[in-house]
C-alpha positions as CSV (number, residue, x, y, z in Angstrom):
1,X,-28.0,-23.1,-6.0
2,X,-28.3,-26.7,-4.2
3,X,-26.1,-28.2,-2.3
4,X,-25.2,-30.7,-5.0
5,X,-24.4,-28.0,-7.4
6,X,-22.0,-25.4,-5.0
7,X,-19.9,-28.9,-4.1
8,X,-19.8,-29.7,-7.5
9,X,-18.4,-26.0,-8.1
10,X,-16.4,-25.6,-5.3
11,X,-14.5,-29.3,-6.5
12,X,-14.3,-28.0,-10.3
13,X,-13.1,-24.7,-8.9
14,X,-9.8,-26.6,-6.7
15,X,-9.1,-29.0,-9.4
16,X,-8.5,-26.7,-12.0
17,X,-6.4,-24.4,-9.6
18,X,-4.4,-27.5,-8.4
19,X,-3.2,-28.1,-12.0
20,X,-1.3,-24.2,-11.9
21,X,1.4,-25.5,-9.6
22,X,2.7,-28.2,-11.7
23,X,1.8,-26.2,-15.3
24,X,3.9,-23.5,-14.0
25,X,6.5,-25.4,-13.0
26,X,7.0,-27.6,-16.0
27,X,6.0,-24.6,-18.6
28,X,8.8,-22.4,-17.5
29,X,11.4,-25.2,-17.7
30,X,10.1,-25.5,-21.4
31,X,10.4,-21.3,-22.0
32,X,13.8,-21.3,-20.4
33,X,15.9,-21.4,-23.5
34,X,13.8,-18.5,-24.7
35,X,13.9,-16.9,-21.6
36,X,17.9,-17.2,-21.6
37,X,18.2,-16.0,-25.2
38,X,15.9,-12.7,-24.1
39,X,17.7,-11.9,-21.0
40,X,21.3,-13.5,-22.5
41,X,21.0,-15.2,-18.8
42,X,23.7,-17.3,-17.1
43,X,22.9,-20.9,-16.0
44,X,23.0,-19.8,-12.4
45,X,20.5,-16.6,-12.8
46,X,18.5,-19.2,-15.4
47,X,18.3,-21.6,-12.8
48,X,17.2,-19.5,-9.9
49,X,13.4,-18.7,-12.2
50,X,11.9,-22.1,-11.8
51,X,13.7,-22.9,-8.2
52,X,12.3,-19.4,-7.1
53,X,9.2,-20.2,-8.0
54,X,9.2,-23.8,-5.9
55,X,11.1,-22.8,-2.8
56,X,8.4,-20.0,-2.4
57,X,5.4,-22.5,-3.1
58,X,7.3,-25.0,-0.7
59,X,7.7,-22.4,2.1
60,X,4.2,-21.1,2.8
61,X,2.6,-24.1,2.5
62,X,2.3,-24.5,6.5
63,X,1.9,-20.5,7.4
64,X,-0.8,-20.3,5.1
65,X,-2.6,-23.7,5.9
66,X,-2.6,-21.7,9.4
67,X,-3.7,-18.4,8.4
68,X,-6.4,-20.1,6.2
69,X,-8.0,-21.6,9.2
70,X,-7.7,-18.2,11.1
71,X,-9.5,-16.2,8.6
72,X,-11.2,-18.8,6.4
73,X,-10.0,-20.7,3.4
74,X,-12.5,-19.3,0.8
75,X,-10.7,-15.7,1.6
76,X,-7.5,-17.2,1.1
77,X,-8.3,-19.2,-1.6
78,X,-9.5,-16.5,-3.6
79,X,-6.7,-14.2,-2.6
80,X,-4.5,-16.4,-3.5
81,X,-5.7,-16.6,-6.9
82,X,-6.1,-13.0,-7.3
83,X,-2.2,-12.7,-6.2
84,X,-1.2,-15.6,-8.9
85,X,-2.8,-13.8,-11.3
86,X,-1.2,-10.8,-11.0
87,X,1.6,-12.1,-10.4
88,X,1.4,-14.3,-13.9
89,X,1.1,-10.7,-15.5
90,X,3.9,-9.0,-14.4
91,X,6.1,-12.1,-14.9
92,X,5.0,-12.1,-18.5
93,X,5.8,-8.2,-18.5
94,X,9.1,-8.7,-17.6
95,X,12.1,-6.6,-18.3
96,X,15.1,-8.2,-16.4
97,X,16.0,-11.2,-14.8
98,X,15.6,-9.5,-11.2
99,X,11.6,-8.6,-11.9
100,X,11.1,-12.2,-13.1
101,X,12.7,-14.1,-10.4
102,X,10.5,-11.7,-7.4
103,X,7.4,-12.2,-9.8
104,X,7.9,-15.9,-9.3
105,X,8.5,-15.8,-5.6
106,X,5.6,-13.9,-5.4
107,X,3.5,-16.2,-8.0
108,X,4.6,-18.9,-5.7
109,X,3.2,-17.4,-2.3
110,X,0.0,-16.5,-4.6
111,X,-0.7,-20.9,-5.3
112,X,-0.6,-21.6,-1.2
């Protein structure tokens, strides 16, 4: 592959992953009625899924910036992904209020 081409990739690659923090944001404050009549939720509890979810993603933005330049974006890039993804899984597996809320703080470290 040229030069051209892995730049090309590598922006395709970070603009379609810099769309996830604002989909999952938005799309969650869209399921939340659903997500309320599942788990028969209070508005607190409700609340605290899509503010999990932010506060996490707004708290390791500077730690890993850092540890990205320690040990390499790419590595953390793709870690980071792997981490979302997983994450995204067991949020969608769900059971109770308690897994969903700590898969969101952890679906929030996975997007820094």
């Amino acid at each position: 592959m040229d030069d051209k081409n892995a730049k090309r990739s590598v922006l395709i690659a970070v603009t379609l992953t810099s769309f996830v923090t604002p989909f999952m944001a938005s799309s969650v404050n869209v399921a939340l009625p659903a997500i309320h009549d599942e788990f028969e939720l209070n508005a607190i509890v409700l609340a605290w899924i899509p503010t999990s979810y932010l506060l996490a993603t707004a708290i390791f933005v500077v730690p890993f910036g850092r540890i990205a330049d320690i040990f390499g974006r790419r590595k953390i890039f793709i870690s980071g992904i792997a981490v979302f993804t997983i994450t995204s899984i067991i949020s969608a597996a769900s059971t109770n209020a308690a897994m969903l809320i700590s898969s969101r703080v952890l679906q929030g470290l996975g997007t820094r």
